[in-house]
N, C-alpha and C positions, 0 to 999 in steps of 0.2 A: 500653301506651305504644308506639306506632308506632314502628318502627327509624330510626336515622337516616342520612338520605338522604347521600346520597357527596359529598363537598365536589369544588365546581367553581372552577377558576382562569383567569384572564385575563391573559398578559402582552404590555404591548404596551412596544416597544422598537423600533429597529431601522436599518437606514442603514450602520453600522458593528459591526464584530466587538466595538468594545469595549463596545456595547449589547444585543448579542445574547447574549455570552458569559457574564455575569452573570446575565440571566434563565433561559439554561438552566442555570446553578448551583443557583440557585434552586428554577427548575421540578423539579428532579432531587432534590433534598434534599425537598421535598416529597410529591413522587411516591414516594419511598421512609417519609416519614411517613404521609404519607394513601395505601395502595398501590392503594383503590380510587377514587382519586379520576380528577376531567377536567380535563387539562390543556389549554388552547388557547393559542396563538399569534397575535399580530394584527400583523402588517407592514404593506411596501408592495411586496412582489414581486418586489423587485430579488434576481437570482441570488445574490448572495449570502447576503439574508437565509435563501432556500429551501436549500442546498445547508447550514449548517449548523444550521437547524432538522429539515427533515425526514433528516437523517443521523441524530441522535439520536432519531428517531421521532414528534417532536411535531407533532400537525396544525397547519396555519396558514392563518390566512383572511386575506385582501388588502382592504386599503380605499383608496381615495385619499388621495394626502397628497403635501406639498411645500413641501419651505424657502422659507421668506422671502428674497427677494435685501433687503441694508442698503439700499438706495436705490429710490426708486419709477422702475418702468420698469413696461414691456408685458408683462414676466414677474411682476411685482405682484400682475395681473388673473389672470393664468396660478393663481398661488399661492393666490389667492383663493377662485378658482371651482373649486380642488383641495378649498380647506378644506372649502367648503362639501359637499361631495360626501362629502367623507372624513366630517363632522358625520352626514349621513342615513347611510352605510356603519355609523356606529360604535354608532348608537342603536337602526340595523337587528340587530346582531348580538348587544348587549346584548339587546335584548328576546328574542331567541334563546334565549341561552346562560342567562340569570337566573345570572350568575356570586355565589359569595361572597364575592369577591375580586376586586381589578383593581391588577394593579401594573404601570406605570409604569419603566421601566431608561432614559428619555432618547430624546432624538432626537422629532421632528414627529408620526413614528406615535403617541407615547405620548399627547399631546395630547387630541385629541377623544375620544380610549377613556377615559382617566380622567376628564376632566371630566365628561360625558355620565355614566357610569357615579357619581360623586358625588350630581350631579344626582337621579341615580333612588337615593342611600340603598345603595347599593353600598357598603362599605366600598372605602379605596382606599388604596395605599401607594409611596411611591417610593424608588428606588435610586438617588443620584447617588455616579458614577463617580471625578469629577476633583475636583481641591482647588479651580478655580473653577466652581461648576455653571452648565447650561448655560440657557439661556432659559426652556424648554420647563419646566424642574424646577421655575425660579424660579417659572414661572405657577403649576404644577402645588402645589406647597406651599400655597399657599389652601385647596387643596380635600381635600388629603391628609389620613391620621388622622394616618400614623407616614411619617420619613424617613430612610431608612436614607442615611450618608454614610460616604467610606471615608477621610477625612481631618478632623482637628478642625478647621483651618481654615473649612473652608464651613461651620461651624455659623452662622458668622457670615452668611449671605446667606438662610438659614430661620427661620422661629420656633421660639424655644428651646425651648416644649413639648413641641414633635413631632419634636425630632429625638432619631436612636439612630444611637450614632458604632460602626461596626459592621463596616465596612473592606472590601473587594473580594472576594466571594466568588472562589475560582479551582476549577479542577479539583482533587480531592485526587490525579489521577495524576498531577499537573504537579512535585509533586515527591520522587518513586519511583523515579528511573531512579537506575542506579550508574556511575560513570566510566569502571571501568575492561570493564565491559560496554557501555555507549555508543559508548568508541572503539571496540571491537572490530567495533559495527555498523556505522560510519563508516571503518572500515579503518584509523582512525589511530592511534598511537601513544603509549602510556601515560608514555612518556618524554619527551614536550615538549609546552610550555602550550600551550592550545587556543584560539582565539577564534571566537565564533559572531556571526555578523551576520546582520542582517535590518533589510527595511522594513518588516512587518505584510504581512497577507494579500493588496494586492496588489502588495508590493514599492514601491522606491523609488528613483528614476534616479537622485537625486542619491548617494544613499546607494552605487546601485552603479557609478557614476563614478568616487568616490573609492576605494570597493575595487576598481576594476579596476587603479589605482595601485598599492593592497596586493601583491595578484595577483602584476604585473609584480615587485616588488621582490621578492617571497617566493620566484618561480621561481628565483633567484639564490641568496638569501641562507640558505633553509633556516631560517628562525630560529624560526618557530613555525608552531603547523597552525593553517587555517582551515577551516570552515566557512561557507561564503556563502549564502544562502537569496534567490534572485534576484526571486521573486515569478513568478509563469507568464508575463505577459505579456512580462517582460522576459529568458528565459530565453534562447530561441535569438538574440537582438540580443546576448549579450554573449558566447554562444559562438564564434557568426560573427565577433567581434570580437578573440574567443582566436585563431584559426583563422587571422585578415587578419595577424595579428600573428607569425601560427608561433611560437607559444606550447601545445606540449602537456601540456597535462595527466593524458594517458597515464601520463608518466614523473614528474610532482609527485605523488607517495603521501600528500604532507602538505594537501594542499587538492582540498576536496570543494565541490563548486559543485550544487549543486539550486533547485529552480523554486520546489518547494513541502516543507515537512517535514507529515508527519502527527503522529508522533508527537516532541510536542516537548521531552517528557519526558526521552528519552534526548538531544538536540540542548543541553538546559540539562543534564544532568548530564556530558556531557562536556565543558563550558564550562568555562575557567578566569575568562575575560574574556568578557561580550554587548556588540555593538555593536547599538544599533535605535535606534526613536522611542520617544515618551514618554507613548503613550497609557496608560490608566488600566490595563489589563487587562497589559499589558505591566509596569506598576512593580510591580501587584502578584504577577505570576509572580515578576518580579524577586527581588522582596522575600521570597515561599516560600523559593524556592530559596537564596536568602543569598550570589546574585550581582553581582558588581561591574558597574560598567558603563560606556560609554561613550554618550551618549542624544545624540540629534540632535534634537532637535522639529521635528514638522511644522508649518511657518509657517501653513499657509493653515488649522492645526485653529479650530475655533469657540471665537473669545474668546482666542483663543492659546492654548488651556487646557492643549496641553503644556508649553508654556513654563512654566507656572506647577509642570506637574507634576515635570517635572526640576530645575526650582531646586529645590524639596523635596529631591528625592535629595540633588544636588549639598550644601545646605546642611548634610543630616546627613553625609553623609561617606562616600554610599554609591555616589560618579557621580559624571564630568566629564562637562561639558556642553558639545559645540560648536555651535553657531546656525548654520542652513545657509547661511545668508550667506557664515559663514567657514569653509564646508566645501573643503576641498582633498584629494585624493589624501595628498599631504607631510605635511597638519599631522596626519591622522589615523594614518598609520601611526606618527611620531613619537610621539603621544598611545599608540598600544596597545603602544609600544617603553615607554614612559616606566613603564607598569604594569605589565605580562605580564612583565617580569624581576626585579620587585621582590617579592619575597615576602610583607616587610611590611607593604606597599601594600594587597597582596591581601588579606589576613587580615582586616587594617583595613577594609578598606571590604565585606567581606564580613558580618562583622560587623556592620557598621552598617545594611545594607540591611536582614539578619536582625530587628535590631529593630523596622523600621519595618513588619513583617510579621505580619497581624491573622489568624492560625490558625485563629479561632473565628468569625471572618465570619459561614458560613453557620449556624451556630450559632443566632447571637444571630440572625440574623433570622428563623429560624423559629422561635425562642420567640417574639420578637415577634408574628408572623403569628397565633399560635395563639390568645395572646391575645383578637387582634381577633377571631379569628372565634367567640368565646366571646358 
């Protein structure tokens, strides 16, 4: 009986962290099932997909591809003459690679790999992220065997069959860190609550408008430490902005301002309070870690699908939600006053997040995987 041959994987996702960051969950929890397996990557290029793919080591190959604008214009054709290109890229590298597997994490890139890949009798599987899935999944569910979804809601928008409610895979280091070693790496103080804010990987102006607010009020008032995480792009416009202001934070020990966190393990364990958006990879940190929150949704995400994903928190009880609409400096520091001295508050909604936290994720979906490739 010939040995058998090493299992090979395909995942194509990409555009955003909160597509990326699931399929190396995945590809990783694999890679440690199958140790001699081949893992590939399928993007489109964009620095970011490369900086945290190739950080964890996995190779990645680039095809063309390009969102649809909702209204027909001159970028339509643009979009078009992508797909098609990205279609010959995807059938190109399928015939290549002859994978066992092809999943699917969302976003344009996943498109033509999985369908193509269907096509040729590939097995195929999807990952949808947010409680309203995005286009891309919705297409892709025709051709899928199995869909993994991280919210029972969306069962409702796939066929019942194929789906496996199976929850947002995260980092198992995301939640390891301990408090009172977190603050000591952030220099802060174990003796008053802590708030961490952030916009996502590349930050968020509005987000850090209204904590420049914070900021200003905190240099005063001392009342709790922050953590601000500015995004890179936006780091030295809002130090030049501390600086116009003669505002040092030299002398504030209580607030720590960075561009970017790596490790965000210790940044959520010394969190009492997270202020950010509401993407999918975001609630489900959230929800590991068993922190409260305050979610701002990004308006312009596809489908509004934050918005849907923070009503969730907000409805269990695990999140208040402000709409950047009604974002202000005033109403948010008010809002992190209203909870960060409440004890109860805290506990409660700490709590609550906790439940809505699927531990066994990546679990369930590689028993699933296994499965298929049976």
């Amino acid at each position: 009986m010939p040995p058998e041959k090493n299992k090979k994987f395909i995942f194509a996702g990409g555009g955003t962290g909160g597509h990326i960051y699931p399929a190396i969950a995945i590809a990783s929890g694999l890679k440690r099932k199958y140790p001699d397996s081949d893992i590939l990557f399928i993007g489109t290029g964009k620095q970011l997909e490369k900086d945290i793919v190739e950080e964890v080591g996995f190779p990645l190959k680039i095809i063309h591809a390009k969102g649809f604008e909702r209204k027909l214009s001159i970028d339509t054709l643009r979009s078009l003459h992508q797909l098609i290109l990205g279609a010959a890229d995807s059938i190109k590298i399928l015939k290549e690679e002859k994978p066992d597997l092809v999943i699917g994490t969302g976003g344009y890139t996943a498109g033509p790999v999985v369908f193509f890949a269907s096509l040729m009798g590939i097995p195929c599987a999807i990952h949808e992220q947010n409680v309203i899935p995005g286009v891309t999944n919705k297409i892709l569910s025709r051709f899928a065997k199995k869909i993994f979804i991280s919210f029972p809601e969306s069962a409702n928008y796939f066929p019942k069959n194929k789906v496996i409610l199976a929850g947002n895979p995260v980092r198992p280091e995301i939640t390891k860190g301990t408090r009172r070693e977190a603050l000591e790496k952030f220099g802060l103080s174990p003796n008053m609550p802590t708030v961490l804010s952030f916009g996502g990987s590349q930050g968020a102006m509005s987000l850090n408008n209204a904590i420049y607010y914070v900021i200003k009020t905190l240099i005063k008032s001392k009342e709790f430490q922050l953590i601000h995480v500015t995004g890179k792009n936006n780091y030295n416009k809002i130090m030049q902005s501390l600086m116009d202001d003669k505002i040092d934070l030299g002398s504030a020990s209580h607030i720590v301002i960075k561009p970017y966190i790596n490790d965000m393990e210790n940044a959520y364990a010394a969190a009492d309070l997270i202020i950010s958006r509401a993407g999918a990879l975001t609630i489900a940190e959230l929800s590991a870690c068993g922190k409260p929150a305050i979610l701002i949704p990004l308006p312009s995400a596809a489908n509004r699908h934050q918005d849907f994903n923070a009503a969730l928190m907000e409805k269990n009880g695990a999140a208040i939600v402000i709409y950047e609409k009604d974002l202000t400096g005033e109403k948010l520091y008010k809002s992190i006053c209203n909870i960060i001295f409440d004890k109860e508050c805290l506990l409660k909604m700490s709590a609550s997040s906790k439940k809505l936290a699927r531990s066994n994720a990546l679990d369930t979906i590689l028993q699933e995987i296994e499965k298929l490739l049976k």
